[in-house]
N, C-alpha and C positions, 0 to 999 in steps of 0.2 A: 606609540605603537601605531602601525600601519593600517587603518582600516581596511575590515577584508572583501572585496566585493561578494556581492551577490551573484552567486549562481543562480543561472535560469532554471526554474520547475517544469519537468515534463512529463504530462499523463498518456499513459497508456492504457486505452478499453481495450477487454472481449468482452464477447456475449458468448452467448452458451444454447444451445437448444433444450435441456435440463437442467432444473437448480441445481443437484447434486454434483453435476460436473463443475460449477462454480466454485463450490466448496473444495473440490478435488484438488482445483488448481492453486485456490487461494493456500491450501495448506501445503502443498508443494512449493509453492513460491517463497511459503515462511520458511520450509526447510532450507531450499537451494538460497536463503540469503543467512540463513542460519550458521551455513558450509561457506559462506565465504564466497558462492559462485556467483553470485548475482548484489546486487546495490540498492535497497527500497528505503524509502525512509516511511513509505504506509503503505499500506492495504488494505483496499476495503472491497466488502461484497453490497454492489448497490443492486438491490429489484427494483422493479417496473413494475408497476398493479395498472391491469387490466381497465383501469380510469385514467392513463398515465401517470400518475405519479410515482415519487421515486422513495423508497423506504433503504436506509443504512442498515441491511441485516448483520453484518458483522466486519471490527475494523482493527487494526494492529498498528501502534506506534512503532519502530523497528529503530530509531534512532533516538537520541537522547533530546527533549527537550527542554533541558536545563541549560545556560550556556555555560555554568560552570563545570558542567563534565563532559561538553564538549572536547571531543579529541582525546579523552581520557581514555 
């Protein structure tokens, strides 16, 4: 069997002027790949504290990470 190349990973930020609209987007996003309209394999909401650092407030696996039920 043919080894499969690797596809390149590509991130995409926004920021937001309120948390809540982060959350907005982030659960919309689950939807529209939910529907089929869109392709994520994660998502995640990262903050910023006020000291810069960076807290993982909330994050979603959207693709399989087993390689045995890949493409299942």
């Amino acid at each position: 069997m043919a080894k499969k190349e690797k596809q390149p990973y590509h991130i995409v930020t926004f920021t937001f002027p309120e948390e809540s609209l982060s959350y907005q987007a982030f659960s919309k996003l689950k939807k529209y790949h939910a529907e089929g309209l869109v392709g994520f394999e994660q998502l995640v909401v990262i903050k910023r504290e006020d000291n810069g650092a960076f807290s993982f407030e909330d994050a979603v696996q959207l693709t399989p990470t087993n390689k045995s039920t890949k493409g299942a």
